[in-house]
PLY file of the C-alpha trace (Angstrom):
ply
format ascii 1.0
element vertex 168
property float x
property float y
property float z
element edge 167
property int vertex1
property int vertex2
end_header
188.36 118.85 72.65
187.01 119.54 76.03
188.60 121.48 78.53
189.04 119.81 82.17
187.94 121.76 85.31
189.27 119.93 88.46
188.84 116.52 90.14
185.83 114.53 89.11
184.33 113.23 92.33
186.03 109.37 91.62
189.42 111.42 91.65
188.58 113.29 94.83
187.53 109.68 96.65
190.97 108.02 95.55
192.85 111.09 97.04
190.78 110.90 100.21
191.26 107.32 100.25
194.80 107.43 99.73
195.43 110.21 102.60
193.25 108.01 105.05
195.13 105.19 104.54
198.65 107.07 105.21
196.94 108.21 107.84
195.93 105.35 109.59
199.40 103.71 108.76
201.75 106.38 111.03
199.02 106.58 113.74
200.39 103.52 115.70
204.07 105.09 115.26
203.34 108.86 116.63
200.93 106.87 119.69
203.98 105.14 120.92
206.72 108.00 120.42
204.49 109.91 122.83
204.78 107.52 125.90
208.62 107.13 124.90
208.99 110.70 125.03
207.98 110.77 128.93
210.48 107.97 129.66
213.06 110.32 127.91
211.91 113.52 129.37
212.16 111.81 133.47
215.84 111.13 132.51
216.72 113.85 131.60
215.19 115.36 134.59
216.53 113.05 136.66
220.26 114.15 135.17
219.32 117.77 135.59
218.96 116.94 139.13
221.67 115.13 139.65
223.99 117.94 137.97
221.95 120.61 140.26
223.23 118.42 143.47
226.68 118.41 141.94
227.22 122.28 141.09
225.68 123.13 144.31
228.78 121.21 145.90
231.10 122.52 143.67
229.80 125.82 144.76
229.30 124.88 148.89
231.83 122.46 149.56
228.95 120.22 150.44
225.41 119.18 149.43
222.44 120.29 151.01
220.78 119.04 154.42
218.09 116.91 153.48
215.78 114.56 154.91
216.98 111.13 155.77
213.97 108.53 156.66
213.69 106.84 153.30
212.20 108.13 150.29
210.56 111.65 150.12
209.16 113.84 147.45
212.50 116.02 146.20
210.44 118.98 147.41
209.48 117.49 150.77
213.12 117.64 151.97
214.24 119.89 154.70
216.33 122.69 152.64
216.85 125.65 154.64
215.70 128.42 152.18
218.95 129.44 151.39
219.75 126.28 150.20
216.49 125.70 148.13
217.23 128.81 147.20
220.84 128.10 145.52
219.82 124.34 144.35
216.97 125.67 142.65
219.12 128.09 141.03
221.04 125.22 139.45
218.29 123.40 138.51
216.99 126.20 136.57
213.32 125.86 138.07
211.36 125.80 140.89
210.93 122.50 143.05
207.67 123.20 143.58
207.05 123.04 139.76
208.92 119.95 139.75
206.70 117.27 138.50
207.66 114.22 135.99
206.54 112.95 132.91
203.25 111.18 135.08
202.52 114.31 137.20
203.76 112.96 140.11
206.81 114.49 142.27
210.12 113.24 141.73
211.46 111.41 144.59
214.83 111.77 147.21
215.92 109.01 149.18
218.80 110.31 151.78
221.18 109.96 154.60
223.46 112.98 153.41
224.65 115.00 156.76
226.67 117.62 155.88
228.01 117.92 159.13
230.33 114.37 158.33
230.30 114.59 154.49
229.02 111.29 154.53
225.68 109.27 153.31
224.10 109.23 150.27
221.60 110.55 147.66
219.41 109.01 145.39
217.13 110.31 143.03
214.31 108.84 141.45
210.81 108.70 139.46
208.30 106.83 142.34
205.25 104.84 141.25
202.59 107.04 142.96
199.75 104.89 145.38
196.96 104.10 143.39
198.43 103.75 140.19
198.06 100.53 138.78
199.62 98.20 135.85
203.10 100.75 136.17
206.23 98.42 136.35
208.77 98.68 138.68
212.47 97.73 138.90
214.82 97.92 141.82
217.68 100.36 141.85
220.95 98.83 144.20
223.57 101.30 144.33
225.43 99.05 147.07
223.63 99.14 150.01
221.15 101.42 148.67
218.12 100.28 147.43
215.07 102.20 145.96
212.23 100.58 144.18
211.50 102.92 141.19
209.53 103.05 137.23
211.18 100.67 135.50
212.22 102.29 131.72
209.65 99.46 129.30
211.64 101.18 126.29
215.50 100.29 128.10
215.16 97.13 129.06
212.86 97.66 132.90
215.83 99.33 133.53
215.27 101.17 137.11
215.07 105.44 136.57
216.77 106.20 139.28
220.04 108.16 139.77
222.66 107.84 142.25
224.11 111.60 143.48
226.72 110.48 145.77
227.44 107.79 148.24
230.36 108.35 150.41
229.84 105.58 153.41
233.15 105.42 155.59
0 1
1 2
2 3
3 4
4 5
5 6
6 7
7 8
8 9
9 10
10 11
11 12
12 13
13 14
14 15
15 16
16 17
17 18
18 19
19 20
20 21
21 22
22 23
23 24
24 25
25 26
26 27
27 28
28 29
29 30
30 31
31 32
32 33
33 34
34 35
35 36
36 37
37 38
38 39
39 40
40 41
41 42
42 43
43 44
44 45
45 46
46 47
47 48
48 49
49 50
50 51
51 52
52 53
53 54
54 55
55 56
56 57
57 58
58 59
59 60
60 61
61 62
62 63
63 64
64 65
65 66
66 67
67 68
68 69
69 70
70 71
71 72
72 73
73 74
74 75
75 76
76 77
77 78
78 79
79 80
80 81
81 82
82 83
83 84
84 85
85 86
86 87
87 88
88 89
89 90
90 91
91 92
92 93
93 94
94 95
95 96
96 97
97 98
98 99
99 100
100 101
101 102
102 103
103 104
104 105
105 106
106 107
107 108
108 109
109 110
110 111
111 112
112 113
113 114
114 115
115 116
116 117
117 118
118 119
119 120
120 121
121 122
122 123
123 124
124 125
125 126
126 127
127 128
128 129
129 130
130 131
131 132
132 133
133 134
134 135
135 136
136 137
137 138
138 139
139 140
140 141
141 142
142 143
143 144
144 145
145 146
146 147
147 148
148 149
149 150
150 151
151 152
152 153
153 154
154 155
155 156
156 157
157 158
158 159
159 160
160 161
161 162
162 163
163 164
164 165
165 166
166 167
């Protein structure tokens, strides 16, 4: 009897075969869990955010001055830098690192003064000029309205988040 010594070269084709196959079969799956994973990572941004705004009230009394003619880049606001300074510290990074999922800046809409304690805050992921075939949705938070991504994987669900709204 004669004694094998590996794969002949019709076993070695099978097993090649076999592993393309596999591989072509989870290829569609691991494309798609990439996009979702940017939808996942701007809302959980967007809730880091949102928290910041909230522990840097719990820690002030009241949130910081920022800009109030319509929607802004988060980092474009007016902070004064002590402000930046402590709402960055919250948010555990710097707003001018601040980008989402889509490399674009993460947007503000405000009337907050903190002189009244009144307006509101709304954050947001933008559709950035010049980007085409990205859906939209609008967010209405009563009278507030921003128009932001729409979520394809929750239902064009707007990702936006409301911070506060206190309108006497």
């Amino acid at each position: 009897m004669r004694k094998r010594k590996g794969f002949t070269m019709v076993e070695l084709m099978v097993v090649i075969i076999i592993m393309a196959i596999l591989g072509l079969a989870i290829m569609p799956a691991l494309m798609g869990s990439s996009e979702k994973a940017k939808y996942s990572r701007a809302w959980s941004d967007l809730d880091a955010i949102a928290n910041a705004f909230t522990a840097y009230y719990g820690k002030e009394g009241n949130l910081p001055k920022t800009t109030g003619t319509g929607a802004v880049d988060l980092d474009g606001s007016t902070y004064s830098d002590n402000e930046k300074t402590l709402f960055q510290s919250f948010l555990g990074t710097q707003l001018a690192d601040l980008y989402d999922p889509w490399g674009a800046r993460y947007k503000i809409n405000s009337t907050w003064n903190p002189t009244t304690g009144q307006g509101y805050i709304v954050v947001y992921v933008g559709t950035p000029a010049g980007e085409s075939g990205v859906k939209t949705a609008e967010a209405n938070f009563g009278s507030v309205k921003v128009t932001a991504r729409a979520d394809i994987y929750n239902g064009d669900e707007p990702m936006a988040r409301l911070v506060i709204s206190v309108i006497v």
